[in-house]
DRENFIMAR-426063 format. One record per residue: z, y, x of N, C-alpha, C, O in turn. Coordinates in steps of 0.1 Angstrom, whole numbers, padded with zeros to 4 digits, always signed. Atoms other than C-alpha are relative to their C-alpha. Example, Ala and Ser with C-alpha at 12.3 -4.5 7.8 and 13.67 -1.06 7.14 Angstrom:
residues 2
+0000-0012+0009+0078-0045+0123+0000+0012+0009+0007+0012+0019+0000-0011-0009+0071-0011+0137+0008+0011-0008+0009+0022-0003
end
This chain:
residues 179
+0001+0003-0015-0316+0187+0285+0004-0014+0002+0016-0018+0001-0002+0015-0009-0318+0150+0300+0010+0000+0006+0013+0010+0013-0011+0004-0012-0291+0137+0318-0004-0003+0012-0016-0002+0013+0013+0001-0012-0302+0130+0352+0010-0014+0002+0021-0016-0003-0003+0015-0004-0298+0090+0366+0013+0001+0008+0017-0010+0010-0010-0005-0010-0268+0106+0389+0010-0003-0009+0019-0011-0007-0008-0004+0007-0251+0116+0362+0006-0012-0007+0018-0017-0008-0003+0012+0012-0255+0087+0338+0011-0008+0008+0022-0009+0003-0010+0008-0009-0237+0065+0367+0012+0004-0001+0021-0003-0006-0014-0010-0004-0210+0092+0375+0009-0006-0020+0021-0011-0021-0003+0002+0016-0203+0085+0333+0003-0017-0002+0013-0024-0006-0005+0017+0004-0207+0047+0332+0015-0002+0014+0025-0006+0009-0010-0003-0010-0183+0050+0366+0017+0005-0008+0028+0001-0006-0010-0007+0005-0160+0070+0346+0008-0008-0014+0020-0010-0015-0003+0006+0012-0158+0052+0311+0004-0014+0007+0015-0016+0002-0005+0015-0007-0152+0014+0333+0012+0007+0002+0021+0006-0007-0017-0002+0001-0122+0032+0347+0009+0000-0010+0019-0007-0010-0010-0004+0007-0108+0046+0318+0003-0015-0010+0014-0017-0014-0003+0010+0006-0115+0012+0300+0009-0009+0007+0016-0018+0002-0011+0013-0008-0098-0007+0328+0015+0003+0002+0023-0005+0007-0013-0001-0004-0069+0011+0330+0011+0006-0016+0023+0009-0017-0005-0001+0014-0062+0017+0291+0003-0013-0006-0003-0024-0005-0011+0010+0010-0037-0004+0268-0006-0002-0008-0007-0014-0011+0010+0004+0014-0062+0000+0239-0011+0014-0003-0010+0026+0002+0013-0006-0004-0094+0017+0233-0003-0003-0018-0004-0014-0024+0000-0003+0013-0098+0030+0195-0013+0013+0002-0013+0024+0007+0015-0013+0008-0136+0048+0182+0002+0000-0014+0006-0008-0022+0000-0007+0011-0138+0072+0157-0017+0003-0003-0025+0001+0006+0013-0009+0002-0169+0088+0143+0006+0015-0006+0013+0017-0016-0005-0015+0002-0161+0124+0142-0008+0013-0003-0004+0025+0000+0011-0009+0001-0194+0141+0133+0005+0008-0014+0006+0000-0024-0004-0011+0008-0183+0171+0108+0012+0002+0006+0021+0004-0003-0016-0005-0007-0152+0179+0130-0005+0012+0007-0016+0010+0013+0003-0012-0007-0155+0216+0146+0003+0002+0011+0012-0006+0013-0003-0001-0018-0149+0223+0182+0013+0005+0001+0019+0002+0011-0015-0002+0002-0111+0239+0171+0006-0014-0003+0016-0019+0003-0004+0015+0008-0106+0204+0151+0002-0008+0011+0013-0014+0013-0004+0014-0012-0112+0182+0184+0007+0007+0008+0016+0000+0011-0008-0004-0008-0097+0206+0207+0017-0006-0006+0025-0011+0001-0013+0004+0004-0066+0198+0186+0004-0014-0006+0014-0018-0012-0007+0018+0005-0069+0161+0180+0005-0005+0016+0014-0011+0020-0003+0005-0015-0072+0159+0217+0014+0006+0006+0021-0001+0014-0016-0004-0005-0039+0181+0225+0010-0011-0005+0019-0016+0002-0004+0007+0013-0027+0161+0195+0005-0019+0013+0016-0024+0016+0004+0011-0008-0039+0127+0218+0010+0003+0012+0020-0004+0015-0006+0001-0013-0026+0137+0249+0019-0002-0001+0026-0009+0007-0011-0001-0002+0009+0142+0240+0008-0014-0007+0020-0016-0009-0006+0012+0003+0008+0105+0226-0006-0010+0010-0008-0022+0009+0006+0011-0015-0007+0092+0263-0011-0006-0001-0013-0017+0003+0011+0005+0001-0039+0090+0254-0011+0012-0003-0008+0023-0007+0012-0012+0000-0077+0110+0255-0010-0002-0010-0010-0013-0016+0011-0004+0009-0105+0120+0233-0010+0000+0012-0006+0004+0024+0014-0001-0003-0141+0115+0245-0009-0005-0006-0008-0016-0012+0013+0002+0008-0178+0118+0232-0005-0005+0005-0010+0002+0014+0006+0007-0007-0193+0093+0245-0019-0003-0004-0024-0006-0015+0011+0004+0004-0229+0088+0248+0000-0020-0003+0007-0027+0004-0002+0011+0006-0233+0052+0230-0009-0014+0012-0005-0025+0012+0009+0010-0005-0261+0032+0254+0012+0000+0016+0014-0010+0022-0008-0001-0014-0235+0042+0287+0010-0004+0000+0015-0009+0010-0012+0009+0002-0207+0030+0271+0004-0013-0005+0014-0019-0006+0003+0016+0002-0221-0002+0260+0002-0003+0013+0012-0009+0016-0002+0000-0015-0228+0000+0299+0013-0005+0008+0015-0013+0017-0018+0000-0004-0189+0004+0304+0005-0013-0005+0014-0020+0001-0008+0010+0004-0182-0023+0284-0003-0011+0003+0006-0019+0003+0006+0014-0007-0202-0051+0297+0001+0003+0019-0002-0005+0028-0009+0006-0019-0184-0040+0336+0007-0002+0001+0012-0005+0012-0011+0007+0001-0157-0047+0322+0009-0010-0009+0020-0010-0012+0000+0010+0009-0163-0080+0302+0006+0000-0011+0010-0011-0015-0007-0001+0007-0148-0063+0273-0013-0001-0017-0022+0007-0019+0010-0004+0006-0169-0070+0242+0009+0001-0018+0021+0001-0021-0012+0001+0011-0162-0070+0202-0007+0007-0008-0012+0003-0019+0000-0015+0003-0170-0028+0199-0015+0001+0002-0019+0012+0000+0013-0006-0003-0207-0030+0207-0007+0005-0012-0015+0014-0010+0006-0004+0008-0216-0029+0171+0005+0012-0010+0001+0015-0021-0005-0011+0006-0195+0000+0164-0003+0016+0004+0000+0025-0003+0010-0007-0009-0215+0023+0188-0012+0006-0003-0021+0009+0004+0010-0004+0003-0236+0034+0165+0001+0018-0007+0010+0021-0015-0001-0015+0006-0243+0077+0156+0012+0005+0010+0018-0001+0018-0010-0007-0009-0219+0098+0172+0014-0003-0004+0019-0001-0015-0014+0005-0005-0187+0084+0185+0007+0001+0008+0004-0002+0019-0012-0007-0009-0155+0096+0199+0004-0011+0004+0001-0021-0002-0006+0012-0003-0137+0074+0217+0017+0004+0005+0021+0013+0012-0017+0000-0005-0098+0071+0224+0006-0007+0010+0010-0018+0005-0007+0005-0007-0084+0060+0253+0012+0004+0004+0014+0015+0009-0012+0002-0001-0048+0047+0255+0007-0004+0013+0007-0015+0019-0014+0004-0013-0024+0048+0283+0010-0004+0001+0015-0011+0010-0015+0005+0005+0008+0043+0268-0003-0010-0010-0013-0016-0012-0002+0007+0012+0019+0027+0239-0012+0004-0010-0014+0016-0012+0009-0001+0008-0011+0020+0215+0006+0006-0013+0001+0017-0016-0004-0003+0015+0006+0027+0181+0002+0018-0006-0001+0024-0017-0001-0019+0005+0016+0069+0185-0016+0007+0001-0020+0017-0004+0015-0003-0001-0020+0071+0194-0006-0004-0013-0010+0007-0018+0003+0010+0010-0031+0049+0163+0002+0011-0010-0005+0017-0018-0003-0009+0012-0011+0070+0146-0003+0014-0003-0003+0019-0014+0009-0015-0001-0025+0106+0157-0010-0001-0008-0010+0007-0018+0014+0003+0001-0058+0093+0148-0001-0003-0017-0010+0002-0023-0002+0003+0014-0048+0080+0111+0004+0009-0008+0000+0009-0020-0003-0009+0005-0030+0108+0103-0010+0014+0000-0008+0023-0009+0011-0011-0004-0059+0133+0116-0010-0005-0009-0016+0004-0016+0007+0002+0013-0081+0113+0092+0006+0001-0011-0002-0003-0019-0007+0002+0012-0058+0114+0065-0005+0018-0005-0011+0021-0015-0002-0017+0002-0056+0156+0068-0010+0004+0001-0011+0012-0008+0010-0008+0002-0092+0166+0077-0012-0007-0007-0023-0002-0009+0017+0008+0010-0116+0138+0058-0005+0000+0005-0015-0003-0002+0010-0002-0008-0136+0141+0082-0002-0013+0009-0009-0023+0006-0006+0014-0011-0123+0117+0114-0001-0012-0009+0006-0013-0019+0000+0011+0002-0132+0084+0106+0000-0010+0010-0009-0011+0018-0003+0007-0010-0117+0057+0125-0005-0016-0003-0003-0022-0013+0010+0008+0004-0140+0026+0131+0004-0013+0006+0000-0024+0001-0009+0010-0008-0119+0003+0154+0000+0004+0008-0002+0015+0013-0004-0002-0016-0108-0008+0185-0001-0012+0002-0005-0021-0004-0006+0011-0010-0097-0030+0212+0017+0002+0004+0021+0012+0009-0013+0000-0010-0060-0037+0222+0001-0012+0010+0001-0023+0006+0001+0009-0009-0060-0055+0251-0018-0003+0002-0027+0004+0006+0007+0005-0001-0086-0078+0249-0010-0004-0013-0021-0009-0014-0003+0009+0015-0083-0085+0210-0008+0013-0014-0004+0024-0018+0008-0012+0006-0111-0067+0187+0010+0007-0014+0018-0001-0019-0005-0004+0011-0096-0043+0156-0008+0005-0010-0016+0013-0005+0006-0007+0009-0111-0032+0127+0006+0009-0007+0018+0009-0004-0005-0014+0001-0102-0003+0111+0013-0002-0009+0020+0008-0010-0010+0004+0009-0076-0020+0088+0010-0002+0007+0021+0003+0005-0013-0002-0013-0056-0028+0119+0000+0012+0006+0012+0016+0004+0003-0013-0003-0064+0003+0132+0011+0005-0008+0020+0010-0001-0010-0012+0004-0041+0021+0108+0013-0013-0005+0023-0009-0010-0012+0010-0001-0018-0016+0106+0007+0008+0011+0017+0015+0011-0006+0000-0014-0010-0011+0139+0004+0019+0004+0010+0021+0015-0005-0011+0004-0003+0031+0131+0011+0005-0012+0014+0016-0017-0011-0003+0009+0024+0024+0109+0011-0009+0003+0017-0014-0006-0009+0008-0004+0045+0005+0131+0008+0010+0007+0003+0020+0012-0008-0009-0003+0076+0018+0140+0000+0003+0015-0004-0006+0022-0002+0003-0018+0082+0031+0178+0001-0007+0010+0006-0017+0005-0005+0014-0007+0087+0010+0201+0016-0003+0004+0020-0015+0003-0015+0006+0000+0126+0015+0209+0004+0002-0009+0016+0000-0008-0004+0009+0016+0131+0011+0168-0006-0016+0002+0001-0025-0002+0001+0020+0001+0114-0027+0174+0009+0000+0012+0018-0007+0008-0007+0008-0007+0133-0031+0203+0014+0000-0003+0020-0009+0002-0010-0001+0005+0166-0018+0186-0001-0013-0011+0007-0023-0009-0005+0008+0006+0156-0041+0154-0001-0014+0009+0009-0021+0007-0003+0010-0003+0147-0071+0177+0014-0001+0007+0018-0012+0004-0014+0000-0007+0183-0067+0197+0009-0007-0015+0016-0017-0017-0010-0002+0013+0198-0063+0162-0005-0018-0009+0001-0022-0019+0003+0014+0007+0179-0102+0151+0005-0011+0012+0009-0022+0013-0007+0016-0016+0189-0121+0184+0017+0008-0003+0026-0001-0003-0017+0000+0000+0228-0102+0178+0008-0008-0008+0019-0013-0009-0007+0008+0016+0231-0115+0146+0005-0012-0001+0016-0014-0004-0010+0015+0004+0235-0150+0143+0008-0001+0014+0014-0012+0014-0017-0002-0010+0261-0145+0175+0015+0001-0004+0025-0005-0002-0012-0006+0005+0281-0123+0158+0001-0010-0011+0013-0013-0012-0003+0009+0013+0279-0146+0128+0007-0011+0004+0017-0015-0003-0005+0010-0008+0288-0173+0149+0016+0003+0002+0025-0002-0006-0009-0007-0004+0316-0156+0165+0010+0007-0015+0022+0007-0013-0008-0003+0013+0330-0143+0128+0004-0015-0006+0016-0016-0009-0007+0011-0001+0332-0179+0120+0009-0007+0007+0018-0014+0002-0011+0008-0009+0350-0192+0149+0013+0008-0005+0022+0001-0008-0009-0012-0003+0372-0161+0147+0008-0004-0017+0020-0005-0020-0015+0005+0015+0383-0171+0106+0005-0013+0002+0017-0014-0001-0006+0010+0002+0387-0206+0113+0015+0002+0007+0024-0005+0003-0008+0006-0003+0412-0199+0139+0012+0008-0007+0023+0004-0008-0011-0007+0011+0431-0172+0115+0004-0008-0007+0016-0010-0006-0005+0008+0011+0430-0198+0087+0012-0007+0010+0023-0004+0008-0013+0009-0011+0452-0221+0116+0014+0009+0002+0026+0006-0001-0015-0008-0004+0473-0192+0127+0005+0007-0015+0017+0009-0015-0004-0003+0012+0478-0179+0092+0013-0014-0011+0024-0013-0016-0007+0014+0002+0488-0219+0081+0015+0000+0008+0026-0003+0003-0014+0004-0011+0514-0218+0114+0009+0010-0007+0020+0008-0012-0010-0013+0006+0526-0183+0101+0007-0005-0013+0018-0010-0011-0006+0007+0010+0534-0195+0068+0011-0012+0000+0023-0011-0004-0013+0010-0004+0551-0227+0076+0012+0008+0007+0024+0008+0002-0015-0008-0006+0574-0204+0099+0006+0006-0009+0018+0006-0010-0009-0008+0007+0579-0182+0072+0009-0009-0010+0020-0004-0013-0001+0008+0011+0586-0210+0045+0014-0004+0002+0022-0005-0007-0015+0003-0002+0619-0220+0062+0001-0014+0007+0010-0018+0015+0001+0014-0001+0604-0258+0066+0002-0001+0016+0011-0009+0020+0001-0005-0013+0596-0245+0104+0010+0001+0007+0011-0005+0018-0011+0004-0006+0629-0239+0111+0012-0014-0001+0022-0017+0005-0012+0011+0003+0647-0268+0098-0008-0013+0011-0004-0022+0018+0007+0007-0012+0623-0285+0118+0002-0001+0017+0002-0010+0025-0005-0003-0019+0631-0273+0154+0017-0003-0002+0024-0006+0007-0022+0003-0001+0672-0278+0144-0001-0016-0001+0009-0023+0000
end
């Protein structure tokens, strides 16, 4: 059954949104996946802020030229899922890499983050990066460091001083000095 001209709109309508208001935008080709299989990539998806959809490929070319995003057009080819990210790109990335890893099937073809095309090598780069509050714990922990290092230096030199004073006091010289 045809799509009717209403519809196609309502769809190119629909895909611009989701493209304009997504962090990153990752296609798969998922033809031998079973209708349990995607039900459960997409629960899988959702609970990393991000959606599954089968996009027809000429409507979402459509989508992508209203929202000057280009890169992905020549990946648009045969039947392709598409992922759209809300949150953080990476737990999504990583549903997606891990779901190809387990069913052979899901093959992931690229993306977009931001503005910036990926190919499928970043695609599962950018799925094996740690959470985001682990980078923000290690960057905290690369700006603390040379502080504290700083701060450990100041802190012996003035021991070595007061250690030197201690000594002289103890030595006896200290006192014959103040008499």
């Amino acid at each position: 059954m045809a799509i009717t001209r209403q519809r196609k709109e309502e769809l190119v309508a629909k895909y611009t949104e989701e493209l304009q208001q997504s962090s990153a935008v990752f296609l798969t080709r998922y033809q031998g996946l079973s209708v349990n299989e995607v039900n459960a990539l997409r629960k899988k998806l959702r609970e990393a802020d991000s959606s599954f959809a089968v996009v027809k490929n000429t409507l979402m070319k459509r989508a992508l030229e209203a929202t000057n995003l280009t890169g992905i057009d020549d990946l648009l080819e045969g039947p392709v899922g598409v992922s759209f990210v809300h949150g953080d790109p990476p737990p999504a990335a990583k549903v997606l890499a891990e779901f190809a890893k387990e069913t052979k099937v899901l093959e992931i073809k690229g993306g977009l983050l931001g503005e910036n095309f990926l190919d499928e090598a970043a695609v599962k780069d950018l799925a094996e990066l740690p959470p985001m509050d682990v980078l923000r714990a290690q960057l905290l922990g690369l700006i603390s460091a040379p502080a504290t290092q700083i701060a450990g230096v100041v802190a012996s030199g003035v021991r070595q001083v007061v250690n030197v004073v201690h000594a002289y006091a103890d030595s006896g010289e200290g006192e014959a000095a103040a008499a």
